[in-house]
Phi, psi and omega in degrees: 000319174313276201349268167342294187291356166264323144329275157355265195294352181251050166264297203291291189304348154302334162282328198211069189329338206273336197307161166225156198231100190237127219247146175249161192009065159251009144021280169277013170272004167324291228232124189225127184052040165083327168279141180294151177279135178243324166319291191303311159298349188263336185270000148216170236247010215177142167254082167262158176212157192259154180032070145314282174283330181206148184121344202272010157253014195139136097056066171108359184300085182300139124015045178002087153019287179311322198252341169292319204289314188294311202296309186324282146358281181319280190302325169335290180308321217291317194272005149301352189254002166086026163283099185274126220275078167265131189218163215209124186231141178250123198223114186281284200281154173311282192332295193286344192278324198279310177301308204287331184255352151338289180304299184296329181289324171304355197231330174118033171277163178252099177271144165277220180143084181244118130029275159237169185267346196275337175049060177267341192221166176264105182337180155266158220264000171300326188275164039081108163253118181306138180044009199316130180203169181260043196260172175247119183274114204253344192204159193294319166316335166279352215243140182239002166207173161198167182238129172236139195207090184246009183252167180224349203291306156336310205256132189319315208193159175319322193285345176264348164277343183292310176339303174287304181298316193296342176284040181213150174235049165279145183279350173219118191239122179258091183255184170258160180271353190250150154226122192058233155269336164291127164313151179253143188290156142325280152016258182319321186305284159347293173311312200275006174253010156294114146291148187310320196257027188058050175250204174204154197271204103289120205258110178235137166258159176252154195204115173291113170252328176259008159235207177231165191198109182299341140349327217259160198288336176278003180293136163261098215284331174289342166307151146197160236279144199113293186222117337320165194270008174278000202239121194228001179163146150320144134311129174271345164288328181233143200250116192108021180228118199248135162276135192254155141288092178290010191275335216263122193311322171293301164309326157319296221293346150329271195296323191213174196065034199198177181267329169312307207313180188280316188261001161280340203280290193338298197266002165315303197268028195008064170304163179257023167165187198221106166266130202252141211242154163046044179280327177294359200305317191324328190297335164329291184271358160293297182309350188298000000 
């Protein structure tokens, strides 16, 4: 999986040096033999990780001690490597929202407080936005809040979802590149790096690399699990989301390399970076 994400990331900055690469709850790829992966920390801008302090049993859940503290260990190297850390705990009540982004703004972390777990809403303007400023945000290292708003099914129509973000003064918004089937234009991108008090964001798509999301423009409907032989199980959690051998040149050729692919698509339409989903997938097959 580094490997894949050093791909990744050096496809996309060969077009845009500038691209940021942010691998979410990848965690154990910190650390390779007990030494930090330095391959692996230099090709990407960025850490995020989930429930640090909350969520990880549920909707407002702390954190285990135990599992907060080993991640804690983990991001640590990464921002000793000059990485900036985002991290996103799902927190309902005024208190845990305040604790979660306390604790994270106290260690230099960029904190979230979502809402919801499904990350279908914009908070409400009632929670607390961290640093709020009118700056203009060029690189991730600038940024004191962010928002991931990766469902759209909330929102009436494309233009009320471009609408809605720009009426926020997040410094990043972590979205999908798709609204329904269509990809958002550069045009629409632009837009979506206006803040409501005129600074500008940063625009990042999420991007799945280790599982296929049957949803998706590359779905082929003649597939099953099997066939192709990179299509290897259902998420039984999430139903239409199959974990792949992300090792298999034919799901590369999905995500990178080609005028098709999910990250031509991505930087076509000129996002400022690409957040990568199900990166821990390698553990599937090691537990086999």
């Amino acid at each position: 999986m580094r490997t894949f994400v050093g791909e990744i990331s050096a496809y996309a900055k060969e077009q845009n040096p500038d691209f940021a690469v942010i691998p979410q709850n990848g965690h154990p790829l910190i650390l390779r033999n007990g030494n930090p992966a330095t391959a692996y920390l230099n090709a990407v801008d960025a850490l995020a990780q989930e429930s640090l302090f909350f969520g990880y049993g549920g909707m407002d859940q702390p954190t285990p001690a135990r599992e907060t503290n080993n991640l804690l260990r983990l991001l640590n190297i990464g921002k000793d490597a000059n990485k900036a850390i985002l991290v996103t705990d799902y927190v309902t009540t005024s208190f845990k929202v305040n604790n979660s982004i306390n604790q994270n703004t106290a260690l230099g972390f960029t904190p979230f407080a979502a809402p919801k777990r499904e990350l279908t809403v914009i908070p409400a303007r009632t929670f607390p936005l961290t640093g709020e400023n009118d700056n203009d945000i060029t690189q991730l290292s600038e940024a004191k809040n962010f928002l991931y708003l990766l469902n759209m099914e909330e929102f009436d129509s494309r233009d009320d979802f471009i609408s809605s973000v720009q009426n926020t003064n997040y410094d990043v918004i972590i979205m999908d590149a798709f609204y329904g089937s269509r990809v958002f234009t550069p045009q629409e991108v632009e837009q979506l790096r206006q803040k409501e008090n005129g600074g500008t964001r940063l625009v990042i798509s999420y991007m799945s690399i280790g599982e296929a999301e049957d949803y998706r423009y590359y779905w082929n409907d003649e597939w099953r699990q099997g066939n192709p032989e990179w299509l290897v199980r259902e998420n039984p959690n999430w139903r239409g989301n199959y974990k792949v051998q992300y090792w298999n040149p034919d799901w590369k050729a999905i995500i990178l390399g080609n005028e098709q692919s999910y990250l031509q698509l991505i930087l076509d339409a000129g996002f400022d970076g690409v957040y990568l989903d199900i990166i821990d997938g390698f553990e599937f097959f090691e537990n086999q």
